[in-house]
C-alpha positions in Angstrom: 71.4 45.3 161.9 71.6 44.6 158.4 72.2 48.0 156.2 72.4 48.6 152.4 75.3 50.9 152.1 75.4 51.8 148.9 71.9 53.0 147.2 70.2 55.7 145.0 67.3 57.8 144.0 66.1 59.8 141.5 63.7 62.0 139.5 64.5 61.9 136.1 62.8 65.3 135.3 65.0 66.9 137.8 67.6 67.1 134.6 70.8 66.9 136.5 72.0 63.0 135.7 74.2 63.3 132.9 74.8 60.1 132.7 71.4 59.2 132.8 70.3 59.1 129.3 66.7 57.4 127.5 69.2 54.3 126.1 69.7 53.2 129.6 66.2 51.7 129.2 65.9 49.7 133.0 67.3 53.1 134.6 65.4 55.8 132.9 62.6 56.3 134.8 62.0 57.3 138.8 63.0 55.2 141.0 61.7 56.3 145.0 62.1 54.2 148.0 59.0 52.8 147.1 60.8 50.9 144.5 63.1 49.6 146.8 61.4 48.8 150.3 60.3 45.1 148.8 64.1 44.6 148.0 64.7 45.7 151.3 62.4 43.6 153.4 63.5 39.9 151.3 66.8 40.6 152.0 66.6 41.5 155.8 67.9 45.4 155.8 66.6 47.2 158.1 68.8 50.7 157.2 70.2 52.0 154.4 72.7 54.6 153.2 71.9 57.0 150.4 74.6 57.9 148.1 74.4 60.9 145.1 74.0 60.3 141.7 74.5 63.7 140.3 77.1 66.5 140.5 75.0 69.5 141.9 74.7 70.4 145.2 70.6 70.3 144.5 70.7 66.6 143.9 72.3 66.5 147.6 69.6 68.8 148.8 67.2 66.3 147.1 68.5 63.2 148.9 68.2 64.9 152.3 65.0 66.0 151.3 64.0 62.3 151.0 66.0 60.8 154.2 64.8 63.0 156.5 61.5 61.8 156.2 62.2 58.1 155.6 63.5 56.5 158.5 64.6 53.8 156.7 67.8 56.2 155.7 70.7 56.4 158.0 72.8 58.3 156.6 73.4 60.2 153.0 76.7 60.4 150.9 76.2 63.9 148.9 78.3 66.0 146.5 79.8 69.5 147.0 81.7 71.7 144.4 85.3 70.5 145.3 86.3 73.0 142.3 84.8 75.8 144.3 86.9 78.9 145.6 84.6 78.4 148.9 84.9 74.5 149.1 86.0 74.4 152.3 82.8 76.7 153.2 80.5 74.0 151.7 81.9 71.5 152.9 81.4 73.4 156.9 77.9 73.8 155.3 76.6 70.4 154.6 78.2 69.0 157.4 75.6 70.6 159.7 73.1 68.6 158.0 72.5 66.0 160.6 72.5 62.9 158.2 74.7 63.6 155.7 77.7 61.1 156.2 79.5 61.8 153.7 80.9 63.2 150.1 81.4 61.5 147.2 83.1 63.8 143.9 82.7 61.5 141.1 86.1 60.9 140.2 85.6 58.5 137.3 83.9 61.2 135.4 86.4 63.5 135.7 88.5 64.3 133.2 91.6 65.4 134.5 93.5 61.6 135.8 95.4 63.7 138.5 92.5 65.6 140.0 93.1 63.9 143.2 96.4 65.3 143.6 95.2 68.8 143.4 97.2 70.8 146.1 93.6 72.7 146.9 92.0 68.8 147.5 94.1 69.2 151.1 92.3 71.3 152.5 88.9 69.9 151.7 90.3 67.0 153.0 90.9 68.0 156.3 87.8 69.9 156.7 85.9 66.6 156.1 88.1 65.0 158.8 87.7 67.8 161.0 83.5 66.9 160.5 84.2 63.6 160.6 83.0 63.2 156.9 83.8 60.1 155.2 85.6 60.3 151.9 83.6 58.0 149.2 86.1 57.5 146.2 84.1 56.2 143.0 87.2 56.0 141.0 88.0 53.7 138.0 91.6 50.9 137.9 93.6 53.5 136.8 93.1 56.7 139.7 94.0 53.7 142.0 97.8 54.6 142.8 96.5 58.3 143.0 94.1 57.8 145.4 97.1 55.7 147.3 98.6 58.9 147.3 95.6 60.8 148.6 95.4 58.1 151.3 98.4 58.6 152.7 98.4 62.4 152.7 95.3 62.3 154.7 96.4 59.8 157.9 93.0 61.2 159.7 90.5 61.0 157.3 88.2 57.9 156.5 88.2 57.0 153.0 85.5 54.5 151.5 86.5 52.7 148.2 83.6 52.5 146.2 82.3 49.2 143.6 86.2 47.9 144.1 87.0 50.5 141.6 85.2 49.2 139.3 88.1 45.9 137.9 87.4 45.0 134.2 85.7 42.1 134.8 84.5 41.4 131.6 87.4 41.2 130.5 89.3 39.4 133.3 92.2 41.9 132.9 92.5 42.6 136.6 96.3 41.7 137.5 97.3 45.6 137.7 93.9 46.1 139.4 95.0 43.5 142.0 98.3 45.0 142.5 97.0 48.5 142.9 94.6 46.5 145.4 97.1 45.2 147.7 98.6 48.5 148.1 95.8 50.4 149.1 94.4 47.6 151.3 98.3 47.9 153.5 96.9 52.1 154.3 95.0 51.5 157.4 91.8 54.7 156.9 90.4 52.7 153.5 87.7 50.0 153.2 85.8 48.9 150.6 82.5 48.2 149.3 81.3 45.2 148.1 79.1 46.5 145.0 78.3 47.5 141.8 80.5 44.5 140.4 77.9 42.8 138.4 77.9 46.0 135.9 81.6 45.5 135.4 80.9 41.5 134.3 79.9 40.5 131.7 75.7 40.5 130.4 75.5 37.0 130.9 77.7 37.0 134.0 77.4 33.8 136.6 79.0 33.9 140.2 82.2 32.5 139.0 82.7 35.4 137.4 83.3 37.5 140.5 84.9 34.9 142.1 88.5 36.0 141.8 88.0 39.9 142.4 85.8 39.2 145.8 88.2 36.5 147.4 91.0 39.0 146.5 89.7 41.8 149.0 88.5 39.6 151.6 92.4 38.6 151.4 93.7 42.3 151.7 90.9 43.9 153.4 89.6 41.3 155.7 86.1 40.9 156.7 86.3 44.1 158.9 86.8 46.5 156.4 84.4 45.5 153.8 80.8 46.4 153.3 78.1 45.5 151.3 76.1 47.4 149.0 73.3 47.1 146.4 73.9 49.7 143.9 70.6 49.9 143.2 68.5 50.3 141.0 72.1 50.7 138.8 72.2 46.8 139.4 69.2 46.9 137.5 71.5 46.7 134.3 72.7 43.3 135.3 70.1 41.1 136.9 68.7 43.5 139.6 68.8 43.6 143.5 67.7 40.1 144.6 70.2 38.4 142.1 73.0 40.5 143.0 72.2 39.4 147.0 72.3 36.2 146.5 75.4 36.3 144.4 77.1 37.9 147.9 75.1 35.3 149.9 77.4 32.5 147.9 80.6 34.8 147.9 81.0 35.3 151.0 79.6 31.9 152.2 83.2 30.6 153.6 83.4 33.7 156.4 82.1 33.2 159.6 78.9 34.6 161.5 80.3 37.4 162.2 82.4 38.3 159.9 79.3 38.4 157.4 77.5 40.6 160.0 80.3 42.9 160.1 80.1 43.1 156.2 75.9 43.0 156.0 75.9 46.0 158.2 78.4 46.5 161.4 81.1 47.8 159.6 79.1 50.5 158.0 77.1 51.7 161.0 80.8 52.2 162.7 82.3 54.0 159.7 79.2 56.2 158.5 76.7 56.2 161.4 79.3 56.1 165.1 82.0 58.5 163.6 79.1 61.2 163.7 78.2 60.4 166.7 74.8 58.0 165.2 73.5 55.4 166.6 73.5 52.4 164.4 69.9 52.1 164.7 69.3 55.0 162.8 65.8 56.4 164.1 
């Protein structure tokens, strides 16, 4: 079973995407599942996992809103208030949501670098292993040897490295991002997610261009601990969904059957969908 890990929705009206401002011209409007069923069906997927795009706990209610009556949906990565006094409460709260999989705090936009080594994130972190929650870390190069840290601290509780961390591709400055890499690829609860690179390369950017960064993690990661996403409709920004699957098609042409199987879909119906007790098929 082939499944999207990594996608959005939203309603623009809704007001809580601070990020999402009018410049963003292919993102600022609503985008439903709709939108994204046609992407769906040319490339195959037959499940998908919905992931937040806003820090409220109402954007989270608004995804589950959706995903319980989609049964496209397998699962949904949502937000709590990890700043809370009652975090720990919250987090007790949405777990009982059958199809939420997950929490995601948006690390990258937070302003404080050591957030992650807040004493208080401890706790949280253990309630989410205790629910079997996994840990989505959208974090930028330079949280990597933090979240290392966070890694380690919590032996029991799955983490899932979002976009790579997001290497400065445009750029090609990614040698301390490959080093940082390495390191968190030798801690055993980590995998990674193979998208939302193409909005790190640059405008014009060809396959070549995220040559280097993809054959680095099949290297430290291995097949079995990677899985594909979409990103959309944030791919939008740089050449949309079908470009951005066959860009993976080509990168990832060298692995075997199954190792792309794992990657298409396996490996995240085992991470998000069997460690609550799911069934990969969704519904």
């Amino acid at each position: 079973m082939r499944i999207d890990s990594h996608h959005h929705v939203w309603t623009v009206a809704r007001g809580d995407y601070g990020w999402l401002t009018p410049d963003l011209v292919p993102l600022y409007r609503d985008f439903g599942l709709a939108d994204l069923m046609p992407h769906l069906a040319a490339a195959g997927i037959e499940g998908t996992i919905l992931v937040q795009a806003a820090a409220t706990e109402a954007e989270t209610a608004f995804m589950l809103d959706i995903a319980e009556r989609a049964e496209i949906v397998c699962g949904v990565v949502g937000w709590i208030d990890f700043d809370a006094a009652d975090a720990v409460a919250r987090i007790d709260a949405i777990a009982a949501r059958e199809l939420v999989v997950g929490l995601r705090p948006m690390v990258q936009d937070i302003a404080d670098d050591d957030w992650l080594l807040r004493p208080a994130l401890a706790e949280q972190c253990d309630a989410m292993a205790q629910h079997r929650l996994v840990f989505d870390a959208l974090t930028l190069p330079r949280h990597l040897p933090r979240l290392v840290q966070v890694v380690d601290r919590n032996p029991g509780l799955q983490f899932v490295l979002d976009h790579f961390s997001k290497p400065h591709l445009a750029t090609g400055e990614i040698a301390e991002w490959k080093k940082d890499i390495a390191s968190l690829a030798a801690r055993p609860n980590i995998v990674c997610k193979l998208s939302g690179l193409v909005t790190e390369a640059a405008p014009d950017w060809q396959v070549g261009d995220l040559r280097d960064a993809v054959d680095h993690v099949i290297a430290q990661f291995g097949p079995q601990r990677m899985l594909w996403g979409s990103d959309w409709p944030v791919v939008n920004l740089a050449g949309g969904y079908a470009k951005w699957f066959a860009a993976s098609e080509t990168l990832l042409a060298g692995l075997g059957k199954d190792e792309k199987e794992a990657i298409y879909g396996g490996n995240a119906a085992r991470i998000y969908l069997s460690s609550r007790g799911r069934h990969p098929s969704c519904r």
